[in-house]
C-alpha positions as CSV (number, residue, x, y, z in Angstrom):
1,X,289.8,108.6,60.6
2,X,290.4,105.7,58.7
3,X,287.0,103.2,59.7
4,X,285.5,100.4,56.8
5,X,282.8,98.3,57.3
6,X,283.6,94.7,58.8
7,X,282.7,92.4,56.4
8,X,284.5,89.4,56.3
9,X,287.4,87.3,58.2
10,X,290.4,89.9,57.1
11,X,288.2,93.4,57.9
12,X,287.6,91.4,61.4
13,X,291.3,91.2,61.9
14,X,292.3,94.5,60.9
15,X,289.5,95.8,63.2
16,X,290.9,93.7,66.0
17,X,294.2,95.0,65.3
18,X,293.1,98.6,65.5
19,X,291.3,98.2,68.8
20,X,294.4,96.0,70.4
21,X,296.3,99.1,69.5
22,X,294.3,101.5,71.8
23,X,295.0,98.9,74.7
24,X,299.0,99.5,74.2
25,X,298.7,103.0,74.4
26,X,297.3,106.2,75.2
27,X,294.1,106.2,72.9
28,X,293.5,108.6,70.4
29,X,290.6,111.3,71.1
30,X,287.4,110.5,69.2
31,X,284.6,107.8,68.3
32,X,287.5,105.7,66.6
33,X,287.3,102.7,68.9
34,X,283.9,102.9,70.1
35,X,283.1,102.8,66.1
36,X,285.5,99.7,65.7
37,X,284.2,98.0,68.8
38,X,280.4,98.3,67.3
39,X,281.3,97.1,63.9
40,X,283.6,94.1,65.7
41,X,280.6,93.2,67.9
42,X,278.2,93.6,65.0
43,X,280.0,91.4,62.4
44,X,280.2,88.4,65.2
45,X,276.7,88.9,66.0
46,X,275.7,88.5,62.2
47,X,278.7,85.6,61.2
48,X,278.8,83.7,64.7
49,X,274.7,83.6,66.1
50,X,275.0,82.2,69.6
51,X,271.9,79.7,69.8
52,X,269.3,79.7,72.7
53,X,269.9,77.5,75.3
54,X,267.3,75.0,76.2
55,X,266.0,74.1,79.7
56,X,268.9,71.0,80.1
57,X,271.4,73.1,78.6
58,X,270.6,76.2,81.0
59,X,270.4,74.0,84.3
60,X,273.6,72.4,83.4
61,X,275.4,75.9,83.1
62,X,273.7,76.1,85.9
63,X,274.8,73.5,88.3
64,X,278.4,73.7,87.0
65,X,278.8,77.6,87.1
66,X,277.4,77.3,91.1
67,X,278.8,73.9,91.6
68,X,275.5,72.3,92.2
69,X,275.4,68.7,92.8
70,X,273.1,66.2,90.9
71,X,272.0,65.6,94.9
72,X,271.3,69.3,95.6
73,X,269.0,69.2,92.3
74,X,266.9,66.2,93.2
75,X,264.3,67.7,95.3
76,X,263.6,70.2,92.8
77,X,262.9,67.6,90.4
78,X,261.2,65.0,92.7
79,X,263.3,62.3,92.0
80,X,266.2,61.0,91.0
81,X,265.2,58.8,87.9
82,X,263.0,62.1,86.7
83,X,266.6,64.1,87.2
84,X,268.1,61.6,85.2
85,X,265.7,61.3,82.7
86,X,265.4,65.4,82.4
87,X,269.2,65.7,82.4
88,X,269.3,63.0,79.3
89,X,266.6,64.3,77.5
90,X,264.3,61.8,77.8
91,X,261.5,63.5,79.6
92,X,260.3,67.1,79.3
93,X,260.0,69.4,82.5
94,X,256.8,69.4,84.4
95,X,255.7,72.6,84.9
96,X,256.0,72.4,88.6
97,X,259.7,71.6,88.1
98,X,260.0,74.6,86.2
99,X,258.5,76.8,88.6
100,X,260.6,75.7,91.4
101,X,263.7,76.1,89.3
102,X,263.0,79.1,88.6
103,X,262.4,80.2,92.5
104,X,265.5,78.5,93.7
105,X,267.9,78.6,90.7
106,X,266.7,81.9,89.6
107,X,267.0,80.5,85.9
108,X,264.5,82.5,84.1
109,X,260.9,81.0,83.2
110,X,261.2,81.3,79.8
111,X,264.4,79.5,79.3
112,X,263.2,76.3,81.2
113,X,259.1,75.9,79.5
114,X,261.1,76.5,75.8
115,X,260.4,73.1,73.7
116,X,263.4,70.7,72.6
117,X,264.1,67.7,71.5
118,X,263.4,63.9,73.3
119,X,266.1,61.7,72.9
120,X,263.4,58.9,72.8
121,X,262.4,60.2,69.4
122,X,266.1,59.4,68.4
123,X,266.4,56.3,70.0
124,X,263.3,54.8,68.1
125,X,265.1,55.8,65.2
126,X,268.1,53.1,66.1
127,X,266.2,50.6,67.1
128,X,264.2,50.8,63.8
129,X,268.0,51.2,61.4
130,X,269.7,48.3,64.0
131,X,266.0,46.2,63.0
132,X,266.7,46.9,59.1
133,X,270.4,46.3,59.6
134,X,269.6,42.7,61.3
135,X,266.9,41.1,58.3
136,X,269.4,42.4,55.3
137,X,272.0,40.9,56.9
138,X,269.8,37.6,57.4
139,X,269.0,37.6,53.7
140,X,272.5,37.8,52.7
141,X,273.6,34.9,55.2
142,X,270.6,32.7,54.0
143,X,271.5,32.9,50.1
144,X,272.4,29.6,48.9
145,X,275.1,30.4,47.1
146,X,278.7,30.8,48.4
147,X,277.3,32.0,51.9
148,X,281.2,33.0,52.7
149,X,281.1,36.1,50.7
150,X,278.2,37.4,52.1
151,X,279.6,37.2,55.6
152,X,281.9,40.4,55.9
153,X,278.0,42.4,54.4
154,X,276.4,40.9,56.6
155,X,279.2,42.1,59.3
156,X,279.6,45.4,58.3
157,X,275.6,45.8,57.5
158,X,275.4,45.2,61.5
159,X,278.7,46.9,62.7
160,X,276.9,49.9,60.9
161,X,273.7,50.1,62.6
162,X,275.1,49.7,65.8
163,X,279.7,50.4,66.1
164,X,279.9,49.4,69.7
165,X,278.1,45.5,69.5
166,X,276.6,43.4,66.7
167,X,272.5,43.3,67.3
168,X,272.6,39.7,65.9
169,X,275.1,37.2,66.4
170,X,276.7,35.5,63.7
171,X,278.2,31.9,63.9
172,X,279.4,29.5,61.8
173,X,277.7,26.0,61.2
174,X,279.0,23.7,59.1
175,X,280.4,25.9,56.6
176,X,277.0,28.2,56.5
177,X,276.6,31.4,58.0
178,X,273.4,31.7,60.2
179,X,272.1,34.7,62.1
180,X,270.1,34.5,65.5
């Protein structure tokens, strides 16, 4: 019986290979593709780790695997704005919430009181880099000399700290680049 251990992409493959082989046929008596199967699952397990869920990411799988709606799931979150705001991780789960999930959407208990992150931690973050963006792109608009060249900095200084609008607006006034 010709078995190695599975210990990188190519030994995956030829294991693969081996088991697809007892799907074609008539398998061969023995371990052979129990043993393969083991060492296949094993190697995943070790290469690929599958990570937790956390409570948002659980009563998402949730809803969509049941076909839940949002309106089905407000009165076992209290509200609609607390739904929201649990859904786009911007307020943890109450307790109470969690118990009631559990009961109705038989998600188990420890999935839904497991910590995770606040976006609201995040979104301070921005608002402090799109703050920092705005007065060094003041200070190179208010230099004195040759303000032109420091426009497309002070553009791209902005454009950075937040892609989809500038924080500040810049404008032209006779022939000096100001920011508001």
């Amino acid at each position: 019986m010709d078995i190695r251990p599975v210990s990188g992409e190519a030994d995956q493959d030829w294991a693969l290979a081996e088991v697809g082989r007892h799907f074609l046929g008539e398998p061969e008596p023995g371990d052979r593709f129990d043993v393969l199967s083991s060492l296949i699952e094993a190697y995943e397990a070790k290469a690929r780790p599958i990570e937790a869920q956390d409570a948002v990411d659980a009563v998402k799988t949730v809803t969509i695997d049941r076909r839940i709606s949002r309106e089905e799931l407000e009165p076992l979150s209290g509200s609609k704005p607390r739904l929201s705001e649990f859904l786009d991780r911007k307020r943890g789960l109450a307790v109470a919430v969690a118990d009631r999930m559990h009961s109705e959407l038989k998600i188990p208990a420890h999935m839904l009181i497991r910590p995770y992150a606040i976006a609201t931690q995040a979104r301070a973050k921005g608002k402090r880099d799109r703050r920092e963006a705005c007065t060094s792109a003041r200070r190179l608009c208010h230099r004195n000399e040759r303000p032109v060249c420091y426009l497309a900095e002070a553009i791209d200084a902005l454009a950075c700290a937040h892609p989809r609008r500038l924080a500040c607006q810049v404008r032209w006034s006779s022939m000096k680049v100001e920011m508001k």
